[in-house]
N, C-alpha and C positions, 0 to 999 in steps of 0.2 A: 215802804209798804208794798207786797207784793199783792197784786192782783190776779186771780186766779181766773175770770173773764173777760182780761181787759181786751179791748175791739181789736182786732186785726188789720195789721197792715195790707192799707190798699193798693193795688198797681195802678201807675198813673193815667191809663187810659179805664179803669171803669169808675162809671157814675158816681156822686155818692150817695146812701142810702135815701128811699124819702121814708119820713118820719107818717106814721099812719093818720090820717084825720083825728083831729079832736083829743090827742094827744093832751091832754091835761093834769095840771093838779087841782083842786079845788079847795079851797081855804077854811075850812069851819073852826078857827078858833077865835076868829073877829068877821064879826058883823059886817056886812058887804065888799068882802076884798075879792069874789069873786073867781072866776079861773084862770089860770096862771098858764096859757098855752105852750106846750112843749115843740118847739121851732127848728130844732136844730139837732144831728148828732151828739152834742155836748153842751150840756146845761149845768150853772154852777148856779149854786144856791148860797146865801150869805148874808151878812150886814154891812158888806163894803159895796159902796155903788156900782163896781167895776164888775159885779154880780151879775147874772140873765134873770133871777130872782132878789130881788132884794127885800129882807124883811127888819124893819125896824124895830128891834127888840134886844135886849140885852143878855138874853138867855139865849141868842144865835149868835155863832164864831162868825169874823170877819170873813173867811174862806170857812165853809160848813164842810159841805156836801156839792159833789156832781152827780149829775146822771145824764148815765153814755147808753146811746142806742147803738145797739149791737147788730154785728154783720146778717145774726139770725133772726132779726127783728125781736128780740128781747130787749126790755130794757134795765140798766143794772147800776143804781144809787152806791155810791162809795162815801163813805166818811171820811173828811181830810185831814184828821187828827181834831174835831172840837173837842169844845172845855166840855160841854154838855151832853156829848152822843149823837148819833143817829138812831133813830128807831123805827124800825117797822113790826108793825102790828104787835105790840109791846117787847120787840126785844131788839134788845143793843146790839147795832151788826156794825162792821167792821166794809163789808161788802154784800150786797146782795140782791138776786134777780128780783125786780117788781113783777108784780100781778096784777088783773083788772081789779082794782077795790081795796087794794092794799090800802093801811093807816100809817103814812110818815109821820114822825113828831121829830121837828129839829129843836129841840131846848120845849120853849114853850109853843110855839108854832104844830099847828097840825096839819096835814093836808094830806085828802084823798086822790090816791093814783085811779085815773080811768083811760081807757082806751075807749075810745067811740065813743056811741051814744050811751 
């Protein structure tokens, strides 16, 4: 699978990126799971523990979905081949830049993308 914004190699003397406050998913397809804080350049989404997300459900692939914060402070969800799709704000992407407010749906799983407050 080609990606067409995957992050840019870094030289090994600069920093690595920091990730914006409050960096979040928020969960509304089950009642109090709350926000899912985005910590890291690299977050993988999934049903296998070894996940930074992990959602227990059977309409989510063991390895789902990443999302990688990018050199330009953008942030850009990939799909890793699931059974069920990636979706953002109802359509089936393959890769693509998130927004503040955007709607992922991985299988049955929802969650809103927010930046800040």
């Amino acid at each position: 699978m080609k990606l067409k914004l995957w992050p840019f190699s870094r030289q090994p003397h600069e920093p690595l990126p920091t990730i914006p406050a409050r960096t979040r998913f928020i969960r509304t397809d089950s009642v109090g799971k709350g926000d899912l804080r985005i910590r890291s350049t690299l977050c993988r989404l999934g049903r296998s523990p070894n996940n930074d997300f992990r959602f227990d459900n059977d309409s989510v692939s063991s390895r789902h979905a990443e999302v990688h914060y990018l050199p330009d402070g953008s942030f850009q969800i990939c799909d890793l081949g699931s059974t069920n799709g990636t979706w953002v704000n109802g359509q089936r992407i393959q890769n693509q830049l998130l927004k503040n407010g955007d709607v992922v749906e991985l299988g049955e799983v929802r969650l809103h993308f927010r930046v800040g407050d």
